[in-house]
Structures are given as C-alpha cells and as structure tokens.
C-alpha positions as CSV (number, residue, x, y, z in Angstrom):
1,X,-171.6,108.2,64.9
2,X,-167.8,107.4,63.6
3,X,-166.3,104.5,64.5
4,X,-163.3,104.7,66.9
5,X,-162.0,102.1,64.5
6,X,-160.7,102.4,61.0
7,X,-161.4,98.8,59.7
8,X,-160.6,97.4,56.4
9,X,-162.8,94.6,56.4
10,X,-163.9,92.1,53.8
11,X,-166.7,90.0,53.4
12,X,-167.5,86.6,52.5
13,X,-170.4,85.9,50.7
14,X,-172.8,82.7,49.7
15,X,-173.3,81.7,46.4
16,X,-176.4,83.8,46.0
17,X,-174.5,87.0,47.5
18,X,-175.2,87.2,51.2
19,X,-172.7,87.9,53.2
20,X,-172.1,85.1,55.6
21,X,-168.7,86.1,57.4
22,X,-166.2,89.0,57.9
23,X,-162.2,88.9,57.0
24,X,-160.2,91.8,59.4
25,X,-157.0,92.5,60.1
26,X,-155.3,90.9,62.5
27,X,-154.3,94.0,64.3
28,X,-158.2,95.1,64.3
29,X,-159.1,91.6,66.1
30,X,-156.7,91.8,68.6
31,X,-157.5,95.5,69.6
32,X,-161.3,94.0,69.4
33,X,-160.1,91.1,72.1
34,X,-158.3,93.7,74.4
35,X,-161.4,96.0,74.7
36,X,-163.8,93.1,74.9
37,X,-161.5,91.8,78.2
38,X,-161.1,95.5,79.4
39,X,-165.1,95.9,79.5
40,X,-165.3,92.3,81.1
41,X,-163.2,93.6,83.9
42,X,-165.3,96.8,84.2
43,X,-168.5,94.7,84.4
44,X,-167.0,92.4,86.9
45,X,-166.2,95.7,89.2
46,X,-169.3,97.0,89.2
47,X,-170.9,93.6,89.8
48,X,-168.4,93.2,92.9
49,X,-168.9,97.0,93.8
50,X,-173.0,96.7,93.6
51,X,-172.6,93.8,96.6
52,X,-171.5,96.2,99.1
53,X,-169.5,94.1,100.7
54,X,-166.6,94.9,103.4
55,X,-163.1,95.1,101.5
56,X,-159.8,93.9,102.7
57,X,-156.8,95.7,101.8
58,X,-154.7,93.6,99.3
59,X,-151.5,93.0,101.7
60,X,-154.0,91.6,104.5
61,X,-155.7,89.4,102.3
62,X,-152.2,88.2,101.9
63,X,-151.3,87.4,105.4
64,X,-154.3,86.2,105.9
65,X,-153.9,83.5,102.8
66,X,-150.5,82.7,104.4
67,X,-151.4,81.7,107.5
68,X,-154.1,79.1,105.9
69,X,-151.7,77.3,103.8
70,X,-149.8,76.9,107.3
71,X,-152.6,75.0,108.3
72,X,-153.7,72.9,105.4
C-alpha cells in the first residue's frame, strides 16, 4: 500500500544506531495535524450520531440559548 504522503523524513539515531526520533518537513506535520483534527471530528460525529438522540436545528438552539442568558 503507497502512502498518500510523499515524506522526506530523516532520522535520529542513538549512539549505537537506533533510531530514536524522526525529522519532517514542516509542511508534512502540519498536513499530519489537519487530518489528525479532521478524523477527531469524524469520530466525535459518530459518537454523537450512535446516541440517537433528538436533534435541534441550529437556529433554535440559538433562540433557545438567547432566552437563557435573559434569565441568568
């Protein structure tokens, strides 16, 4: 399986040879941290979605948020 990714990475390595971290492009890491948030979301919306739970639409959440701070 190819990698959707074209990384130039480096290693760092121990005094005996083992690799013990990884050097990549900034670019790479950043695309990494935008996927990583984009499958958090997903995971969260199937979480949410598994509950079954009654849904509000957004704007009545809204109205409904509005007249609480009124009261608080």
């Amino acid at each position: 399986m190819q990698s959707i990714y074209s990384m130039k990475t480096q290693f760092l390595t121990d005094e005996k040879g083992n690799k013990i971290s990884i050097v990549i492009p900034l670019e790479e890491y950043n695309r990494m941290l935008e996927d990583l948030q984009e499958l958090e979301d997903i995971r969260l919306f199937d979480e949410v979605k598994a509950k079954n739970e009654d849904s509000v639409p957004f704007e009545e959440y809204l109205k409904l948020r509005q007249g609480k701070k009124k009261y608080a």
